[in-house]
C-alpha positions as CSV (number, residue, x, y, z in Angstrom):
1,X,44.7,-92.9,-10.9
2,X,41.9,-90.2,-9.8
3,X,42.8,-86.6,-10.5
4,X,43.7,-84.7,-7.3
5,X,41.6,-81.4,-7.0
6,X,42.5,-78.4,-4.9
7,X,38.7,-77.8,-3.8
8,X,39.5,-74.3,-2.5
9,X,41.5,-73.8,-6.0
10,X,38.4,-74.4,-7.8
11,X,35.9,-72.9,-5.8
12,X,38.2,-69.2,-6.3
13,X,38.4,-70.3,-10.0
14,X,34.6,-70.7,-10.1
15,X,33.9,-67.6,-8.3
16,X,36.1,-65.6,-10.6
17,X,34.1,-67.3,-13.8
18,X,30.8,-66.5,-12.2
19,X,31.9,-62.7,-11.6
20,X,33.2,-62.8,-15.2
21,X,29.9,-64.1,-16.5
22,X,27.7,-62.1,-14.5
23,X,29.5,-58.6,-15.7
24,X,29.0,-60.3,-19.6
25,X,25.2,-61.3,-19.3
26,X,23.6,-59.8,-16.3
27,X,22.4,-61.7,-13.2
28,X,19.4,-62.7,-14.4
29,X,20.8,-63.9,-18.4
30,X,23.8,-65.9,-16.4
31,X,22.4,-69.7,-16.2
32,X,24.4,-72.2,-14.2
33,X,25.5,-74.0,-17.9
34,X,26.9,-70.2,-18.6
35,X,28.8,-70.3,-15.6
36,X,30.0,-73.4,-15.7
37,X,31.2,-73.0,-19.0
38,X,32.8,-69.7,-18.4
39,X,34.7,-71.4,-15.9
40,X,35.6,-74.1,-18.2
41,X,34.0,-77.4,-16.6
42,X,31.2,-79.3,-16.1
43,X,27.4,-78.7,-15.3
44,X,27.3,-81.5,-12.7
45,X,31.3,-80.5,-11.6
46,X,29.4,-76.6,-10.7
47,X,26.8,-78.3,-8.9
48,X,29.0,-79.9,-6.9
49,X,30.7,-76.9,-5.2
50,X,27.4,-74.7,-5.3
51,X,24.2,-75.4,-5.7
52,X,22.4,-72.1,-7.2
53,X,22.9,-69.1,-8.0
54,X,22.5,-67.3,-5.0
55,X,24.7,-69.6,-3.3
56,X,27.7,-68.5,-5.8
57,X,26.6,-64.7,-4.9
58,X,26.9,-65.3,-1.0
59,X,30.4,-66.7,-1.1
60,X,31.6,-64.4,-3.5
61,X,30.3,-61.5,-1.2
62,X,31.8,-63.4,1.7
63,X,35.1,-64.0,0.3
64,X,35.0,-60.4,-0.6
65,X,34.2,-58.9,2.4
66,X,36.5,-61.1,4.5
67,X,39.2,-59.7,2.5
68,X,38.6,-56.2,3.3
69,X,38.1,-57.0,7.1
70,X,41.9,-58.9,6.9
71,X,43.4,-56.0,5.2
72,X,41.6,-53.8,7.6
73,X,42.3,-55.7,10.7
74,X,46.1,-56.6,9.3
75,X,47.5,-52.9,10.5
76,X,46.2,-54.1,14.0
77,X,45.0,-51.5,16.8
78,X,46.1,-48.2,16.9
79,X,48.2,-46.5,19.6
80,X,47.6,-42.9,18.6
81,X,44.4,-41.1,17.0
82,X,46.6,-40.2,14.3
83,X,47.7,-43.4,13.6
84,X,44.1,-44.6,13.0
85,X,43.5,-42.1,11.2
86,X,46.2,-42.9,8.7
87,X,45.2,-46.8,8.9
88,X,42.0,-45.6,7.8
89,X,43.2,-43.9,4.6
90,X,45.1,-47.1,3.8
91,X,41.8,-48.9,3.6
92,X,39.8,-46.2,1.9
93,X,42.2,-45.4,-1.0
94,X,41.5,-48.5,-3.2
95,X,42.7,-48.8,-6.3
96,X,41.2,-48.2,-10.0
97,X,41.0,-51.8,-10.3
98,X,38.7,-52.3,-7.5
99,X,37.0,-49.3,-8.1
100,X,35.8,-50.4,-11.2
101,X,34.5,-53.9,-10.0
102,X,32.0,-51.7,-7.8
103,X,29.5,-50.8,-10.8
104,X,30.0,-54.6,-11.5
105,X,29.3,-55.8,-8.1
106,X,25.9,-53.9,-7.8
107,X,25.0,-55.2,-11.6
108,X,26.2,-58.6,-11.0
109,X,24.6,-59.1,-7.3
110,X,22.1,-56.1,-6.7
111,X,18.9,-58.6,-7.4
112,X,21.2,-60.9,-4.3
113,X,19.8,-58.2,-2.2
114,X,16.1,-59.8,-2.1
115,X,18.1,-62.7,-0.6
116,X,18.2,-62.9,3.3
117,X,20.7,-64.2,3.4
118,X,23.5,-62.4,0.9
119,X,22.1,-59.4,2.9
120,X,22.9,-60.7,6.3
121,X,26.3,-61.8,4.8
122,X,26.4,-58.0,3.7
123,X,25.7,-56.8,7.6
124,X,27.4,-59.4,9.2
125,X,30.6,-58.1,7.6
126,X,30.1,-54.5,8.1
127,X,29.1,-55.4,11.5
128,X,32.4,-56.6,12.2
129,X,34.4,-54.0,10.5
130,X,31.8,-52.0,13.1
131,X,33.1,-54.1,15.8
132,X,37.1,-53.6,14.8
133,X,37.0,-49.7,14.5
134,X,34.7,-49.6,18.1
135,X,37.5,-51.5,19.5
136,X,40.0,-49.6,18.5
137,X,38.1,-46.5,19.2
138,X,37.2,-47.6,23.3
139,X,40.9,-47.8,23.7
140,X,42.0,-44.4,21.8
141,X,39.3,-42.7,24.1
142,X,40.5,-44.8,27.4
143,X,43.9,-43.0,26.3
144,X,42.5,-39.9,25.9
145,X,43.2,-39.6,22.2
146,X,39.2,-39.5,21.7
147,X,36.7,-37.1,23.5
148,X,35.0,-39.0,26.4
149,X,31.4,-37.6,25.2
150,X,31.5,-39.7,21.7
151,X,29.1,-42.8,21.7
152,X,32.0,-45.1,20.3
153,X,29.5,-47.9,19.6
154,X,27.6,-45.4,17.5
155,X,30.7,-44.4,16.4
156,X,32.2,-47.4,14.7
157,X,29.9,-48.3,12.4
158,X,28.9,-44.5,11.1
159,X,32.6,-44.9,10.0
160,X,32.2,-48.0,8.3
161,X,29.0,-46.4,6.8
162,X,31.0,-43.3,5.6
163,X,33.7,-45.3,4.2
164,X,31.8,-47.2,2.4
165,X,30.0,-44.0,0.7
166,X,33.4,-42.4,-0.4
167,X,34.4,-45.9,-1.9
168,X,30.8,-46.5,-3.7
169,X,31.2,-42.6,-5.3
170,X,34.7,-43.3,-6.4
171,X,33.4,-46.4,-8.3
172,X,29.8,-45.5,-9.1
173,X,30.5,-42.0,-10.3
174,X,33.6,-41.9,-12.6
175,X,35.4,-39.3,-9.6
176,X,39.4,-38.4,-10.7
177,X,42.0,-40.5,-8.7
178,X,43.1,-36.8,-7.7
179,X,39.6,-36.1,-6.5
180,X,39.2,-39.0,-5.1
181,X,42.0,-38.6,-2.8
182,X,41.1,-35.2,-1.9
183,X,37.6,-36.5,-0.4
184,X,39.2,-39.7,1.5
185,X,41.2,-36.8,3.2
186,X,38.5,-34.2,3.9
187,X,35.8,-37.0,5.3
188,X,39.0,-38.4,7.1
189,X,39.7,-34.5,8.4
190,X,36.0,-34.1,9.3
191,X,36.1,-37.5,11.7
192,X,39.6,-36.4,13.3
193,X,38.1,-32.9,14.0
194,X,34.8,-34.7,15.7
195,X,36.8,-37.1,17.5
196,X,39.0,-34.7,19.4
């Protein structure tokens, strides 16, 4: 009797070995036979699920990205400026586990960049998250929570841009948890002050 696989089993399982493998050897040292083996099968059983490298670095940044956009998107729309505000924190205040995978990520898929498409994947996702706080934002300022003279469109994506800063200096830049914290709330007590 044929083994049943879970394909979506093994293609996390894979993912997880090639993130291992790439934070042991570097991007360009990890071969496919490294990360096949790291991940405990096959060559040919790799090939089948991904063809290159690149093509492991674009789902990996896909899988990763689409879990931030489902966490951010999971506390739904807002009702009240202060409310969105607080939503935001929730996002921004990551833990030291993921913190520390952010010196990995750029070490692991910074030469992805050169790749069209990982950095479509990239904009494609922050465009969304764009798309989410705009959205959220049109209806705060239809309710008068927000200033009518803010370009929301603008808007939405400077605060994905920002967020993403504070989270790349927690991780790149060994801040204190306790500092840490302290900037998510300032930048987040700058954006309320602008909004209102």
């Amino acid at each position: 009797m044929p083994k049943i696989v879970d394909k979506e089993k093994m293609k996390a399982e894979i993912l997880e070995a090639t993130v291992r493998a790439f934070a042991t050897h570097g991007f360009h040292n990890t071969t496919m036979q490294l990360i096949a083996k790291e991940a405990g099968i096959a060559k040919g059983t790799l090939y089948l699920y991904f063809d290159s490298k690149e093509a492991l670095s674009v789902a990996f940044v896909e899988g990763y990205f689409a879990k931030m956009e489902a966490m951010m998107q999971s506390h739904g729309y807002a009702k009240t400026l202060n409310v969105f505000i607080n939503q935001i924190e929730l996002t921004l205040l990551i833990d030291e586990k993921e913190a520390k995978f952010i010196p990995i990520f750029f070490e692991a898929f910074g030469p992805s960049f050169h790749s069209k498409e990982f950095r479509e994947t990239i904009e494609n996702s922050f465009d969304n998250m764009g798309r989410f706080y705009t959205q959220n934002l049109e209806a705060l300022q239809q309710d008068g929570e927000v200033s009518k003279e803010m370009d929301i469109e603008a808007l939405g994506r400077v605060l994905v841009s920002m967020l993403d800063g504070v989270m790349l200096h927690y991780g790149l830049f060994n801040i204190k948890r306790e500092k840490f914290e302290t900037m998510v709330k300032e930048a987040l007590s700058l954006f309320r002050r602008g909004l209102s």
